[in-house]
C-alpha positions in Angstrom: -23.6 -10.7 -18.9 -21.1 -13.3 -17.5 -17.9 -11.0 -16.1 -15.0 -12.8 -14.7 -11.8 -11.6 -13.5 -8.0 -12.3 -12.8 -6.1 -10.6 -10.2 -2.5 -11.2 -11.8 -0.5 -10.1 -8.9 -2.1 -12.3 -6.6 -0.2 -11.0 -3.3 -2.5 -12.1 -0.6 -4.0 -8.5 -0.9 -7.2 -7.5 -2.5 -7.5 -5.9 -5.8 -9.3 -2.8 -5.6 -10.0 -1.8 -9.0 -11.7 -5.6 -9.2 -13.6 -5.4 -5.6 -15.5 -1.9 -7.7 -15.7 -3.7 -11.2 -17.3 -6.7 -9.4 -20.1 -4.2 -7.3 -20.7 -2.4 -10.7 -21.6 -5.7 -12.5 -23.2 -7.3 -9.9 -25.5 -3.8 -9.8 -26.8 -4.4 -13.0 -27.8 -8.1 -12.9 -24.2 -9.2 -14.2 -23.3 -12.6 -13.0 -19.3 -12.4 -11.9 -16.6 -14.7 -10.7 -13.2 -15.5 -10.7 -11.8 -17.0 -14.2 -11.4 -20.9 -14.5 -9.1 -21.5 -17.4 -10.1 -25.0 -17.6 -14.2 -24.2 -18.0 -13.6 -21.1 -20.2 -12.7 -23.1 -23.1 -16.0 -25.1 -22.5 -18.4 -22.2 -22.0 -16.2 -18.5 -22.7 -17.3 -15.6 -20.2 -19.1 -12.3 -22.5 -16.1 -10.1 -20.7 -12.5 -11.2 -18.4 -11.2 -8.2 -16.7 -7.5 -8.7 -15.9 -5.7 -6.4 -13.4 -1.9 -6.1 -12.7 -0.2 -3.2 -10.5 2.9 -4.3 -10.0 5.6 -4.3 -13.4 7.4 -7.2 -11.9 4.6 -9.4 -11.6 4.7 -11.9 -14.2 1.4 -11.8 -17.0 -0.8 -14.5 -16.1 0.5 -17.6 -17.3 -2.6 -18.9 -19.4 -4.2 -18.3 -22.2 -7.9 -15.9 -21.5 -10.7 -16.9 -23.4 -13.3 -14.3 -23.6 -15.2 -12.3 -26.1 -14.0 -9.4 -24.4 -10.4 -8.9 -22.9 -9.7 -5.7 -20.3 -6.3 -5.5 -18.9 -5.6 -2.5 -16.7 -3.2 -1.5 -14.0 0.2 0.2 -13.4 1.7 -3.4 -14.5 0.6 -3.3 -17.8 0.6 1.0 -18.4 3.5 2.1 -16.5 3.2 4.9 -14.9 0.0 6.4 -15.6 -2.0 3.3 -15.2 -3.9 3.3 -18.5 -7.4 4.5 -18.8 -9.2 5.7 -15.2 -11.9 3.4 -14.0 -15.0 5.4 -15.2 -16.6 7.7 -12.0 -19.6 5.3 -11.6 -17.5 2.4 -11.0 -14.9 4.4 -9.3 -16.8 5.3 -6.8 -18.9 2.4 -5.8 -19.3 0.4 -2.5 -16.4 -2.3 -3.3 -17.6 -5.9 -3.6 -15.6 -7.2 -0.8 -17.1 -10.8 -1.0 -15.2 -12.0 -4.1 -12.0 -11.8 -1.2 -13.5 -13.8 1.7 -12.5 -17.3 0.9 -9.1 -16.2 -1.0 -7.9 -13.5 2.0 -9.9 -14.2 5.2 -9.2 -10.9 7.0 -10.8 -9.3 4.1 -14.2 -10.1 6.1 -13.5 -7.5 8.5 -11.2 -5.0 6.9 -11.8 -1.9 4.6 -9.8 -0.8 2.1 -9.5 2.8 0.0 -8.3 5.8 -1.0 -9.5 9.1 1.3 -6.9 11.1 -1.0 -4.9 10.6 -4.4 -1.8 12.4 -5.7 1.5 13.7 -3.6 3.0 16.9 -3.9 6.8 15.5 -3.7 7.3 14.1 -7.2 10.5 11.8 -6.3 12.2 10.1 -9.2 11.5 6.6 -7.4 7.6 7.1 -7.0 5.1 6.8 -9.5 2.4 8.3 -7.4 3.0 12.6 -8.6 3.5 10.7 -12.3 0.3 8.9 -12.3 -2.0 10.5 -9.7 -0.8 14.5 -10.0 1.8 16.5 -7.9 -1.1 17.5 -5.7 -2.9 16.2 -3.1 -6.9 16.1 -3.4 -9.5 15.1 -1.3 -11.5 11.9 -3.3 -13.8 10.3 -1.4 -15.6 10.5 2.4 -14.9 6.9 4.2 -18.4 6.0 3.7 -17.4 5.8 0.2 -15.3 2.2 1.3 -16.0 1.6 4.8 -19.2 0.2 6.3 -18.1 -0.8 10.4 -15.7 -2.8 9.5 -13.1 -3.2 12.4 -9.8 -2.5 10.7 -9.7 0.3 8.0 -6.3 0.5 5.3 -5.5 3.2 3.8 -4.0 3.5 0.4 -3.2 7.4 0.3 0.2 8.1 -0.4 -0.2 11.5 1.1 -3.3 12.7 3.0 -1.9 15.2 5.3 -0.5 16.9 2.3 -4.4 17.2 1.7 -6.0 20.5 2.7 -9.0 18.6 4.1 -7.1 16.4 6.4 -9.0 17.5 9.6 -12.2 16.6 8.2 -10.9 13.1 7.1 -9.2 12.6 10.5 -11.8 13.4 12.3 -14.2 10.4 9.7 -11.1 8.2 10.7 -11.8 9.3 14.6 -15.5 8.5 14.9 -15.1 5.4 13.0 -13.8 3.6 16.1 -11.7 1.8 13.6 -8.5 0.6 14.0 -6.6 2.4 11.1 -3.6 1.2 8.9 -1.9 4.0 7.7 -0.4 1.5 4.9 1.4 3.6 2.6 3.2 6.1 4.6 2.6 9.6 6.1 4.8 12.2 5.3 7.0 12.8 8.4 8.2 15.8 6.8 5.3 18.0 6.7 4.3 16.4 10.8 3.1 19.0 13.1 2.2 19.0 16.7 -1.8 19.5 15.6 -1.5 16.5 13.1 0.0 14.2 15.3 -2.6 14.5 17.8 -5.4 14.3 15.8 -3.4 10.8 14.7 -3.0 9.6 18.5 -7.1 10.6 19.0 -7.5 7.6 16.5 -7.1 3.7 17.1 -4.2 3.1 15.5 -3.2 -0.3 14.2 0.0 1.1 12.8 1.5 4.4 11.2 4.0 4.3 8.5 6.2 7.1 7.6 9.4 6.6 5.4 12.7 7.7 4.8 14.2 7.8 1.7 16.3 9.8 1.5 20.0 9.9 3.5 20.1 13.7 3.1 17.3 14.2 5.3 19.0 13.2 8.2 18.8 16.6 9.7 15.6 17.4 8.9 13.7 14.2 9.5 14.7 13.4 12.8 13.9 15.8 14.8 10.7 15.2 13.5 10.6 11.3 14.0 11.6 12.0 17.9 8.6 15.1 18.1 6.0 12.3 16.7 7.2 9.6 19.2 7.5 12.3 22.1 4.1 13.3 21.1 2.2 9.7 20.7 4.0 7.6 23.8 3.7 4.6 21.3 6.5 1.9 20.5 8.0 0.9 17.9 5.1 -1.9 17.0 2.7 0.9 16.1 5.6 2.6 14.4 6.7 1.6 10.9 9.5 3.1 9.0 10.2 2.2 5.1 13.6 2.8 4.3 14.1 2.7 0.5 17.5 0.8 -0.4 19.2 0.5 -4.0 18.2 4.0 -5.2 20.7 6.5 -4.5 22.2 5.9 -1.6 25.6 3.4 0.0 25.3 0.8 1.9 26.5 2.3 4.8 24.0 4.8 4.9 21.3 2.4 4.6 22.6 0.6 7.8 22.9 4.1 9.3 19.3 4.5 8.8 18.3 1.1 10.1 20.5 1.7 13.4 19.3 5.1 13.7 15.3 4.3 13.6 15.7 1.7 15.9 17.7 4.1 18.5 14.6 6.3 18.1 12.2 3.9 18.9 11.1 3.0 15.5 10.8 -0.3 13.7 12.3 -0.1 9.9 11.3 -2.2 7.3 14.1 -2.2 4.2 12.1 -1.5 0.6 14.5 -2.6 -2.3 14.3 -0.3 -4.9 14.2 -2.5 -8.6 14.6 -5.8 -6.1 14.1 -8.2 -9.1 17.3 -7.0 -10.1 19.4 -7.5 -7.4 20.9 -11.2 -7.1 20.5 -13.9 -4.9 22.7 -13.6 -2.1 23.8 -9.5 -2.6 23.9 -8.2 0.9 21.0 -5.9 0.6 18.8 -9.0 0.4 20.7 -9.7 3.7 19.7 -6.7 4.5 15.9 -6.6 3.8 15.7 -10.3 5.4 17.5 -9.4 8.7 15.2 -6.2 9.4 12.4 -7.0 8.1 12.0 -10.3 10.0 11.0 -8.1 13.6 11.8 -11.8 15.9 15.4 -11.6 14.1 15.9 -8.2 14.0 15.3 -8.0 18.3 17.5 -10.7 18.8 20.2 -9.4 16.1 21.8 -6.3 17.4 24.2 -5.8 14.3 23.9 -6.9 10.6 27.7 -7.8 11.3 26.4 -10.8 13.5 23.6 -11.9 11.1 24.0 -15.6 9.2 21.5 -15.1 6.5 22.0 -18.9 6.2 20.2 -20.0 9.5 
């Protein structure tokens, strides 16, 4: 069978749904590449497997010729996804080769989930919609990682997971340097987790804060982590989610109080693509989320978004 695929997004980040899709074909003798609009209305592939996760992300922009059309992903089944990549595919070795020429770092980089779901269920995530309001233990690393030197992961919650040890420890002995991408919950930090964290090489942590009305509780636990670690702000990431519930005053309070702390924030616009050119929370995003700016910049009140 001839299997080719279209990552819609696109966002100089691998797809992982395709990286599994591509191992499973390629297991069975399936040729599979990337889809050429221009030859596939010459010779038509026997399957085109199109994946989209984000909703914004525009549907790809030419017409797919193919006996057979998949489209799957959060962007085109919002929340839940649409149907579950079946378990032998799901948990394959991903094909990481289809990445090397489009994303170079791919080469040495593993990417995966250890865990799936989040027991928080905010309004503003998807994740306790599409995933469950639990946190559950889905794979080993070996499952994605074979000595690469960097390892992200995509959990949006493993120490909510009762087998956290165990997977800290897999991240430990890895001698990895680990991205915790999506964000650990800062909340539910403890003395015991954060120094099986600093036991690992650490590329960078995120945690987040989303909400203004956990001032109270959430830093205390920011400074325990940082008292705890010794590490600086460039290991320590912050998203602070804007546009959701919250003033404008109090997402500058949360930007001036992360970096008072020692952390480095990085504004996350919640429904961005409808917020217009020029509002000032674009200001916002672009002054703090550039780091060289945002060092130099004391106050947003002194920041030309022109220059």
């Amino acid at each position: 069978m001839r299997v080719e695929l279209i990552d819609v997004d696109g966002h100089n980040f691998p797809n992982l749904p395709l990286m599994k899709i591509s191992a499973y074909h390629k297991s069975r003798g399936d040729s599979v590449a990337w889809y050429n609009p221009l030859t596939a209305w010459v010779s038509p592939p026997e399957r085109v497997y199109m994946s989209k996760v984000f909703t914004f992300t525009p549907d790809y922009q030419h017409p797919v010729n193919a006996k057979e059309i998949i489209r799957g992903g959060t962007g085109y089944s919002y929340p839940d996804g649409g149907a579950a990549l079946p378990e032998e595919i799901e948990h394959i070795y991903p094909d990481y080769s289809i990445y090397f020429e489009r994303i170079p770092e791919v080469r040495n980089t593993a990417y995966g989930f250890l865990t799936r779901g989040c027991p928080r269920g905010c309004e503003f995530c998807i994740v306790g919609k599409k995933e469950g309001r639990c946190a559950k233990k889905v794979a080993d690393l070996s499952e994605f990682w074979d000595g690469q030197k960097n390892i992200v992961l995509l959990d949006a919650n493993m120490f909510a997971c009762k087998e956290w040890r165990e997977l800290s420890v897999q991240l430990e002995e890895s001698g990895a340097w680990v991205d915790f991408s999506q964000g650990c919950d800062i909340r539910i930090m403890t003395e015991e987790k954060a120094e099986y964290i600093k036991r690992m090489k650490i590329k960078q942590v995120h945690f987040a804060w989303d909400r203004y009305e956990d001032k109270e509780k959430i830093v205390p636990k920011f400074k325990e982590f940082k008292e705890i670690t010794q590490w600086d702000y460039r290991k320590l990431g912050v998203y602070v989610l804007c546009n959701f519930n919250t003033t404008f005053e109090q997402d500058l309070e949360r930007v001036y109080t992360l970096r008072e702390l020692g952390y480095n924030p990085y504004v996350m616009l919640y429904e961005k693509d409808k917020i217009p050119a020029g509002h000032r929370l674009k200001l916002l995003q672009r002054w703090v989320n550039n780091r060289i700016i945002f060092r130099s910049c004391k106050r947003f009140e002194d920041y030309d978004g022109r220059k």
